[in-house]
DRENPA-3360 file (N, C-alpha, C; in nm, 2 decimals, always signed):
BEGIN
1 = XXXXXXXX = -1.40/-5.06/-3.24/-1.47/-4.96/-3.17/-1.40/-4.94/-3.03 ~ -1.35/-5.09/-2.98/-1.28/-5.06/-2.86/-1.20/-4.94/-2.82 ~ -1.09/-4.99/-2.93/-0.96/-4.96/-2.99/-0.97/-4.77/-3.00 ~ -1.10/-4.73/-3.05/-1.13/-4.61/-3.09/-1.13/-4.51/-2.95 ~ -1.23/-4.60/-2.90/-1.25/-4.52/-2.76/-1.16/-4.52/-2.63 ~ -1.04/-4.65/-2.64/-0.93/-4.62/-2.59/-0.86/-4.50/-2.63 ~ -0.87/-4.48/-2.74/-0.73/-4.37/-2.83/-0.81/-4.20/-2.75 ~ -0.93/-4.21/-2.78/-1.01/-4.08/-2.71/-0.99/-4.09/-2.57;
9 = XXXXXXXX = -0.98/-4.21/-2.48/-0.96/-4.18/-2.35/-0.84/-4.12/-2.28 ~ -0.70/-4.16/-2.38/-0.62/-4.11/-2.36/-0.55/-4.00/-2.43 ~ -0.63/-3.97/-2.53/-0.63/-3.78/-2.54/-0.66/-3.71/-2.42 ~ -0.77/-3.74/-2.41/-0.86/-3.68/-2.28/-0.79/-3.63/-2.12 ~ -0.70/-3.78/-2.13/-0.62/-3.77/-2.00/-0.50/-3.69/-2.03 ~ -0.42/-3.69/-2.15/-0.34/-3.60/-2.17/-0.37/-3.47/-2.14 ~ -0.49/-3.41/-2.20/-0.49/-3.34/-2.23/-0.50/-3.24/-2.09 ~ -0.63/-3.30/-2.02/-0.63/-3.30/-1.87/-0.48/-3.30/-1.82;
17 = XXXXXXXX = -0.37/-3.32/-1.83/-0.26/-3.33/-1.78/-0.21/-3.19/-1.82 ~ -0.17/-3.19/-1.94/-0.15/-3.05/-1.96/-0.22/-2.93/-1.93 ~ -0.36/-2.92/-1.89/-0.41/-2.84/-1.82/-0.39/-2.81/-1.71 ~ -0.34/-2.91/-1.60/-0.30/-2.91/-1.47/-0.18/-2.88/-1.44 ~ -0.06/-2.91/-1.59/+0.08/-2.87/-1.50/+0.08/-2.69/-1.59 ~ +0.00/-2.65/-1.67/+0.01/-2.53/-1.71/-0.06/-2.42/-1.59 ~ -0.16/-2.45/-1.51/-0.24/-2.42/-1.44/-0.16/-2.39/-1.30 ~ -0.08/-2.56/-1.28/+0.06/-2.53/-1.20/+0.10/-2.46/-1.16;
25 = XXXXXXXX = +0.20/-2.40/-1.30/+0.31/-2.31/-1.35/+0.24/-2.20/-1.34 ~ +0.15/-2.19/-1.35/+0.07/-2.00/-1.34/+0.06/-1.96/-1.21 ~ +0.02/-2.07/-1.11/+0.01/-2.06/-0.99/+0.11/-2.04/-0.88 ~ +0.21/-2.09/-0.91/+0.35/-2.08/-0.87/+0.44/-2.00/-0.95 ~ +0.38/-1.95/-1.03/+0.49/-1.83/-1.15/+0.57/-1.85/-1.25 ~ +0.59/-1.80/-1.32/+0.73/-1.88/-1.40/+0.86/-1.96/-1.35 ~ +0.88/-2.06/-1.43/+1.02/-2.13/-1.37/+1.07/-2.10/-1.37 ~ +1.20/-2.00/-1.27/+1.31/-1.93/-1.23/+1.34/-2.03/-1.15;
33 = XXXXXXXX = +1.48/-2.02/-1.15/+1.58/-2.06/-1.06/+1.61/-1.97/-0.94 ~ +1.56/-2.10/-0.80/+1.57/-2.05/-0.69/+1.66/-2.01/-0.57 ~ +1.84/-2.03/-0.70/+1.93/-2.04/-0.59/+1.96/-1.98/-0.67 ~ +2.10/-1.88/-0.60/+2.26/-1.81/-0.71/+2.33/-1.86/-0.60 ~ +2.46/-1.80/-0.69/+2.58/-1.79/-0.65/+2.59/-1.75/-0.49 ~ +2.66/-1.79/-0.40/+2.66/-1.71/-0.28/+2.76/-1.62/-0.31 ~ +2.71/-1.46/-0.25/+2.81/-1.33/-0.29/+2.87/-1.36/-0.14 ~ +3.01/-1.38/-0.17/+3.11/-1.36/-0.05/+3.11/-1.23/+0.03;
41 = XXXXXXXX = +3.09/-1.14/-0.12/+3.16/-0.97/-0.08/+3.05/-0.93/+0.07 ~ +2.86/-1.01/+0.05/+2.78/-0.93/+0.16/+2.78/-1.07/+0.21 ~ +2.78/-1.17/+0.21/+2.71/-1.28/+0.31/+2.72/-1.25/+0.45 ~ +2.83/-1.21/+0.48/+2.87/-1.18/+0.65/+2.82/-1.01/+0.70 ~ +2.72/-0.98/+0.60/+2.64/-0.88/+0.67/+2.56/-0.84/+0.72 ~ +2.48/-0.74/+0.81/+2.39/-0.79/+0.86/+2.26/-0.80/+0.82 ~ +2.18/-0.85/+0.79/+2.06/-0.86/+0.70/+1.96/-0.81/+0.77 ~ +1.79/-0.78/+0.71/+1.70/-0.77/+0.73/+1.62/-0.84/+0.81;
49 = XXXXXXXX = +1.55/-0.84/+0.94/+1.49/-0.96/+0.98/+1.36/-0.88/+0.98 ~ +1.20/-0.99/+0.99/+1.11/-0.98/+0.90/+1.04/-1.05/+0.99 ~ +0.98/-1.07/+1.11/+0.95/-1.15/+1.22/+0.85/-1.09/+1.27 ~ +0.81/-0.94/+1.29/+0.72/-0.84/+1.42/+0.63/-0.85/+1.33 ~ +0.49/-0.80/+1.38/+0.39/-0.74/+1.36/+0.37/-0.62/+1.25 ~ +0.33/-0.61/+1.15/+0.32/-0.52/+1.05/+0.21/-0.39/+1.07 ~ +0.31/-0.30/+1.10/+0.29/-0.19/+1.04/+0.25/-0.12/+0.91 ~ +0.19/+0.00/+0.88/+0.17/+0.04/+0.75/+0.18/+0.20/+0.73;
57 = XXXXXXXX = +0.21/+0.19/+0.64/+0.19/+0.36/+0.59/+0.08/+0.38/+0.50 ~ +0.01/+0.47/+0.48/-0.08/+0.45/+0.39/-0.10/+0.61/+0.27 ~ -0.12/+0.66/+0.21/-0.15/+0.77/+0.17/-0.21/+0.85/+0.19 ~ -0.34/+0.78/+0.27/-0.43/+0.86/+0.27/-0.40/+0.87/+0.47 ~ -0.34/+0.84/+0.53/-0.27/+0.85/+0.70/-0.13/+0.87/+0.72 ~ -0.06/+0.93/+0.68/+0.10/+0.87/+0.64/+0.14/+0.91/+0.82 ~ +0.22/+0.82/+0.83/+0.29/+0.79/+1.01/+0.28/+0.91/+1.04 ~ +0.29/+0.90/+1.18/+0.35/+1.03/+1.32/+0.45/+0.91/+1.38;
65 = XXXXXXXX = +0.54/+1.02/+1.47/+0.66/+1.00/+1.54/+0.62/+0.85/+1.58 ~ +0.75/+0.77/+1.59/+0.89/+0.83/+1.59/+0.96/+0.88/+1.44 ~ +0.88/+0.82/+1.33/+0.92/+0.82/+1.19/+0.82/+0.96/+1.12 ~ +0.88/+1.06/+1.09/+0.83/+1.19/+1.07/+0.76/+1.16/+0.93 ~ +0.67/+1.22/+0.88/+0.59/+1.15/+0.77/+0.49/+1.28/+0.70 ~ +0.50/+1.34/+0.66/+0.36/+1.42/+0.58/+0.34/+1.39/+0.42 ~ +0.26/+1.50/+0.39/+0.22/+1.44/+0.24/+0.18/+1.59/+0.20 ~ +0.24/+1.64/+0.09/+0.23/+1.78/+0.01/+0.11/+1.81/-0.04;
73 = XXXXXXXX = +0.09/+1.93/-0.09/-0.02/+1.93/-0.14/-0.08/+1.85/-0.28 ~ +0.01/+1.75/-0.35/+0.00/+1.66/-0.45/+0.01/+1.56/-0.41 ~ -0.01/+1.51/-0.28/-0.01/+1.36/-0.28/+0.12/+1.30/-0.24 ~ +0.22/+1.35/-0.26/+0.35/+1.28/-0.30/+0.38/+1.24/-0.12 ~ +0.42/+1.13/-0.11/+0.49/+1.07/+0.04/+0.58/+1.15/+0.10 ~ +0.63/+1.21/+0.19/+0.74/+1.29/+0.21/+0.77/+1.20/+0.37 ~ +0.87/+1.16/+0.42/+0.91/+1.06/+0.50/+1.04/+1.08/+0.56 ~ +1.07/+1.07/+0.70/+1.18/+1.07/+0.72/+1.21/+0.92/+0.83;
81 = XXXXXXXX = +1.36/+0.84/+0.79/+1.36/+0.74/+0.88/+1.48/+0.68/+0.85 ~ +1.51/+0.53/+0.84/+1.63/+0.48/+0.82/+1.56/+0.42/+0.67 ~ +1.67/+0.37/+0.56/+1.69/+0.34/+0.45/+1.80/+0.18/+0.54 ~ +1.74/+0.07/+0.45/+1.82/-0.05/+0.51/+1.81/-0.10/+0.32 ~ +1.91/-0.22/+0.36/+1.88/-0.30/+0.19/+1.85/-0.42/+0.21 ~ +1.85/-0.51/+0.09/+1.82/-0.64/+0.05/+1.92/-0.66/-0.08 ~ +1.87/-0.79/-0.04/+1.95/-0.86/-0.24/+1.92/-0.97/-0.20 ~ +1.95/-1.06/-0.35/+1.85/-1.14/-0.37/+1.87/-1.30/-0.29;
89 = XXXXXXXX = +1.97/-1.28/-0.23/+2.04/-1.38/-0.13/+1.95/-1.37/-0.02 ~ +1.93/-1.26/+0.05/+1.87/-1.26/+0.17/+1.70/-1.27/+0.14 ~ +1.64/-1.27/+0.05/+1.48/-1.29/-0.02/+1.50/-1.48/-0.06 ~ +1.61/-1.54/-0.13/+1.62/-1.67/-0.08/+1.64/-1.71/+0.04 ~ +1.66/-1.66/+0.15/+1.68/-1.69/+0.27/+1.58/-1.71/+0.36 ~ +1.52/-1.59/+0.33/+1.38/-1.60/+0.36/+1.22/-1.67/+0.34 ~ +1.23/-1.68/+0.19/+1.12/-1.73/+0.12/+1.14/-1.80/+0.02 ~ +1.30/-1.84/-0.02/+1.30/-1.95/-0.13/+1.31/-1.92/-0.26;
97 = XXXXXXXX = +1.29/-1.76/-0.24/+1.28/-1.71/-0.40/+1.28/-1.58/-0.42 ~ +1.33/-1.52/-0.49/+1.41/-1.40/-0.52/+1.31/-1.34/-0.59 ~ +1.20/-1.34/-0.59/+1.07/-1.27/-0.69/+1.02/-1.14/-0.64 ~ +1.03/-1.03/-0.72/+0.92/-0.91/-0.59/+0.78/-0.92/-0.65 ~ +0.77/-0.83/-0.59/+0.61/-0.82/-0.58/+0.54/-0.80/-0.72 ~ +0.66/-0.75/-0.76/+0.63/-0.66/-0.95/+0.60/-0.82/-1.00 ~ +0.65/-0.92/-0.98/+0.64/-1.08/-1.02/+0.78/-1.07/-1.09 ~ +0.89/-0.96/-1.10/+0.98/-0.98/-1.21/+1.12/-1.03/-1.04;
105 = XXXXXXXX = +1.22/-1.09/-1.14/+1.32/-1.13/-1.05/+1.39/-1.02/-0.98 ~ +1.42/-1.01/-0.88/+1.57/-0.93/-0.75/+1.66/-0.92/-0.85 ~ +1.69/-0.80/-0.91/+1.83/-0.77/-0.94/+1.89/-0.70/-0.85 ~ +2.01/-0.74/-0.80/+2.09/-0.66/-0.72/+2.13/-0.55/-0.76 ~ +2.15/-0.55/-0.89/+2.21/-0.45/-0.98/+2.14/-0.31/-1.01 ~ +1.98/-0.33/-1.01/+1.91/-0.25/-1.04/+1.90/-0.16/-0.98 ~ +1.85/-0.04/-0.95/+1.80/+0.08/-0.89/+1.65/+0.08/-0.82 ~ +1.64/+0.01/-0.74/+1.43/-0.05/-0.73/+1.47/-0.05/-0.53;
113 = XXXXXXXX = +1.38/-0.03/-0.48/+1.29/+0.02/-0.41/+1.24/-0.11/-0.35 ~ +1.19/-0.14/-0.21/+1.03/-0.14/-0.16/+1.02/-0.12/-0.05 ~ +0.89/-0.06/-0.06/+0.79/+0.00/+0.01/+0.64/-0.05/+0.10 ~ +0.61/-0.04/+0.16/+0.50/-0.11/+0.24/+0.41/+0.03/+0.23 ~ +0.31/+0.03/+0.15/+0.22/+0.14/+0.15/+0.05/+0.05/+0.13 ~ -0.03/+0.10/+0.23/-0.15/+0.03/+0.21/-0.26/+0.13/+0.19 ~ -0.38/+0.09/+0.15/-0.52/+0.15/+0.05/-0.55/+0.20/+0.16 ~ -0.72/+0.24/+0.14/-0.81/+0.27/+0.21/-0.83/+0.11/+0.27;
121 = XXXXXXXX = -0.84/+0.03/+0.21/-0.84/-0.10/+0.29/-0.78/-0.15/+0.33 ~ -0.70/-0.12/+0.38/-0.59/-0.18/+0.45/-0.51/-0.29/+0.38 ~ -0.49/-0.33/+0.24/-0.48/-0.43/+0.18/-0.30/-0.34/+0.11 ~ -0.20/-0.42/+0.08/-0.07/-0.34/+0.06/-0.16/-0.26/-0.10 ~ -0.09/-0.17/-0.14/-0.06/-0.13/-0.28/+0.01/-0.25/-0.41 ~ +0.00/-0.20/-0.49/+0.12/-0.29/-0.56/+0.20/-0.23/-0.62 ~ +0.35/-0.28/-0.64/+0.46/-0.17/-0.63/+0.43/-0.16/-0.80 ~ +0.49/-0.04/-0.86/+0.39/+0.00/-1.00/+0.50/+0.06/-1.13;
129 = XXXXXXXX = +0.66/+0.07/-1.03/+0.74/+0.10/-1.06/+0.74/+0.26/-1.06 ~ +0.67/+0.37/-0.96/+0.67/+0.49/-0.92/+0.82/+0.50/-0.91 ~ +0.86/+0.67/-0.97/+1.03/+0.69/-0.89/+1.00/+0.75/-0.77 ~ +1.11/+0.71/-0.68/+1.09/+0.76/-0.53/+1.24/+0.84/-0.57 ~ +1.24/+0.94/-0.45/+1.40/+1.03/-0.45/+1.42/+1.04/-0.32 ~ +1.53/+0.94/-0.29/+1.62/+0.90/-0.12/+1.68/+0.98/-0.12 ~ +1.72/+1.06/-0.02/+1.82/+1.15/+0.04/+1.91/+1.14/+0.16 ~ +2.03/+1.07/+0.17/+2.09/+1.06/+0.27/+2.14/+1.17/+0.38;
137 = XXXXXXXX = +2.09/+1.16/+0.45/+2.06/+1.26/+0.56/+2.23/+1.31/+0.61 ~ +2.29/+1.26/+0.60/+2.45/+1.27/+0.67/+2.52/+1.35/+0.53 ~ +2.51/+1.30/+0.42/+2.57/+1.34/+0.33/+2.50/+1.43/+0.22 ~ +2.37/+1.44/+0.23/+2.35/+1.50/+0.14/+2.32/+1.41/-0.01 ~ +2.36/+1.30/-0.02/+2.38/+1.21/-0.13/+2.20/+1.23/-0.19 ~ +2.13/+1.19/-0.31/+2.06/+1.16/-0.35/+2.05/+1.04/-0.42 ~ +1.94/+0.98/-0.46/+1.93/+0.85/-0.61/+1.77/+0.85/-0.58 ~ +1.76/+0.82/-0.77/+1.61/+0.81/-0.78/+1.62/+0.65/-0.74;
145 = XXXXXXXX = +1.50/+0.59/-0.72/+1.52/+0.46/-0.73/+1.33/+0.41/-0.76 ~ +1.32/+0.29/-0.91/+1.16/+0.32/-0.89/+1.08/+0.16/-0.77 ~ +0.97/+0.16/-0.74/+0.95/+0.12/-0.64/+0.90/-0.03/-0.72 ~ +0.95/-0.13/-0.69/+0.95/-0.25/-0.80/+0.91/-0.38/-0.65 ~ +0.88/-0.35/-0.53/+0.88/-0.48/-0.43/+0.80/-0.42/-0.32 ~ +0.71/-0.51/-0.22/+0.64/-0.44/-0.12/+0.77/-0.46/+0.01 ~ +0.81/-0.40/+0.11/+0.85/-0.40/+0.17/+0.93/-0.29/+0.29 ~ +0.97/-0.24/+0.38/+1.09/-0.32/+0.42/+0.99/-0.42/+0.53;
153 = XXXXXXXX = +1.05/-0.53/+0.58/+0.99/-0.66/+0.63/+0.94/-0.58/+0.79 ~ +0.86/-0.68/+0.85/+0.78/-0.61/+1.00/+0.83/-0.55/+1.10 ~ +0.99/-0.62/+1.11/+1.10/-0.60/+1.22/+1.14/-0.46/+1.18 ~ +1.21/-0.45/+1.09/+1.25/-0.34/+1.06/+1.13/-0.22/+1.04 ~ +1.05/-0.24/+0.99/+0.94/-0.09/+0.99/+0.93/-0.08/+1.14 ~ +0.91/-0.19/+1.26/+0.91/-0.13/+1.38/+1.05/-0.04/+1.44 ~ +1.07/-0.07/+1.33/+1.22/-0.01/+1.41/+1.27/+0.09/+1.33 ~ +1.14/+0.19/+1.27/+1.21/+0.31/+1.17/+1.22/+0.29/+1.02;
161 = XXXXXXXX = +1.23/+0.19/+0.99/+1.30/+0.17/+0.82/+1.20/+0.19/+0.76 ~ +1.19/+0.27/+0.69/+1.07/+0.30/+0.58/+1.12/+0.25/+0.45 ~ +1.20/+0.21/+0.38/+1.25/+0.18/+0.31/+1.31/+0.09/+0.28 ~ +1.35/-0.01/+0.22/+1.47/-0.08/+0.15/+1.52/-0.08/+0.05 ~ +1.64/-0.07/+0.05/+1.72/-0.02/-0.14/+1.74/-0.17/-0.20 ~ +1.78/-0.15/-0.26/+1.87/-0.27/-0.38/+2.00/-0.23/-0.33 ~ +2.10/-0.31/-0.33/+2.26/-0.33/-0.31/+2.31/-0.21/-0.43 ~ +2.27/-0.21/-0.54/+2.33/-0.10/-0.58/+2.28/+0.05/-0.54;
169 = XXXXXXXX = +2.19/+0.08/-0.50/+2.12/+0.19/-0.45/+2.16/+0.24/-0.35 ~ +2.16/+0.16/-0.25/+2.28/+0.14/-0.10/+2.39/+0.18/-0.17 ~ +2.42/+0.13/-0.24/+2.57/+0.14/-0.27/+2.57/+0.29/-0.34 ~ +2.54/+0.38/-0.41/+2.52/+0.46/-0.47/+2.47/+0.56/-0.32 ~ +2.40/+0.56/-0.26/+2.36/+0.65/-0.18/+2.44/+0.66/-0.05 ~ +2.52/+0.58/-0.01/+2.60/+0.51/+0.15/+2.73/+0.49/+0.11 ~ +2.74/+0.40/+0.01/+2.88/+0.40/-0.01/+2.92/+0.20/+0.04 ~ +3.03/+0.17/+0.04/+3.01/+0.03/+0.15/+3.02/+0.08/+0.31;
177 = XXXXXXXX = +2.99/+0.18/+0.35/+2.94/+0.21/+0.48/+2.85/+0.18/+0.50 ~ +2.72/+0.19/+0.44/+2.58/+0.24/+0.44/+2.57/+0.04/+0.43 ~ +2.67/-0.04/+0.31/+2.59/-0.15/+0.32/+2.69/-0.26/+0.46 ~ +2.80/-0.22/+0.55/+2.84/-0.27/+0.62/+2.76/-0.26/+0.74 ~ +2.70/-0.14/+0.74/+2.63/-0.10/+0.83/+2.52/-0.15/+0.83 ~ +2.44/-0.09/+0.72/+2.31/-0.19/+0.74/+2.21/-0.10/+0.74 ~ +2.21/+0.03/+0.78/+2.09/+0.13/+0.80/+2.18/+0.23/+0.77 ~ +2.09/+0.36/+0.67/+2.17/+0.44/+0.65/+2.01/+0.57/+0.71;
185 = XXXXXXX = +2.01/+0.71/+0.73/+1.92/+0.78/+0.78/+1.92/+0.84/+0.67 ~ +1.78/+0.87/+0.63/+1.75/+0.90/+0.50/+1.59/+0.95/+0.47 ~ +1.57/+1.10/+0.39/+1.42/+1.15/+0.39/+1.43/+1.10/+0.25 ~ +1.23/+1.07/+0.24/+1.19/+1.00/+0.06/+1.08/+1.06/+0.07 ~ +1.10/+1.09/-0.06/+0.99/+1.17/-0.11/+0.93/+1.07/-0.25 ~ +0.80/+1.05/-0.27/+0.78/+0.98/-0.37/+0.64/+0.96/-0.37 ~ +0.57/+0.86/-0.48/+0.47/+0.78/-0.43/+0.32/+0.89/-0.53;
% end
């Protein structure tokens, strides 16, 4: 009888265990790997800092000056300001982990977006994979890109940037100007 109720005790505790490291794993997200490769080609460039006071755009108030901002008669965001980037090097640098907001991983490669847009409550949006359409202001260049991350970080929205690309999006709309530089001027329409 002992014997019995030992063997149930330590079901019980098992089982209890696996409830807690599944519970874990949900809590903290899927197991992804929180480092890569360091990319030589951007390391020495200048990155995004993410430090000031948060700003917001919202749909239903979209900015005044210095960042020019209306909204059409459909809703859609119409914005003018700087376009800056990210990859997934500088999101480990930051926070340890390369995750956006979508919960899916930073692909550098991808065409994705983020945006800092908040409700009637002031609480952010969640990015939903909407296409936005960047326009480089100097060149004329365009790229759709869909909105997959909340962002660009506090420092930079104080300082104009409405936007952040992906390294290839930058790269496609700037050129390696746009990603040596770091800020490219740019109207977006989207949302």
């Amino acid at each position: 009888m002992k014997s019995l109720i030992l063997i149930c005790l330590i079901c019980i505790e098992t089982v209890i265990a696996i409830a807690f490291a599944t519970a874990a794993a949900l809590a903290y997200g899927s197991i992804l790997p929180t480092t890569t490769t360091p990319s030589v080609e951007y390391s020495s460039l200048p990155m995004p800092r993410t430090d000031a006071p948060r700003t917001t755009l919202t749909k239903e108030t979209p900015l005044s000056s210095p960042i020019e901002a209306g909204m059409n008669s459909v809703g859609l965001i119409k914005l003018k300001g700087l376009a800056s980037w990210y990859d997934r090097e500088s999101c480990i640098r930051e926070s340890g982990q390369a995750i956006m907001a979508n919960l899916q991983p930073l692909d550098d490669n991808a065409m994705t977006c983020a945006l800092w847009i908040t409700g009637k409550n002031g609480e952010p949006l969640k990015p939903d994979s909407k296409l936005v359409s960047v326009r480089n202001v100097e060149t004329g260049a365009t790229v759709t890109v869909a909105w997959t991350d909340n962002g660009p970080g506090t420092v930079p929205r104080s300082q104009n940037v409405i936007i952040d690309l992906s390294v290839c999006a930058m790269k496609k709309l700037a050129g390696e100007d746009g990603i040596r530089e770091g800020r490219v001027e740019v109207t977006m329409e989207g949302i």
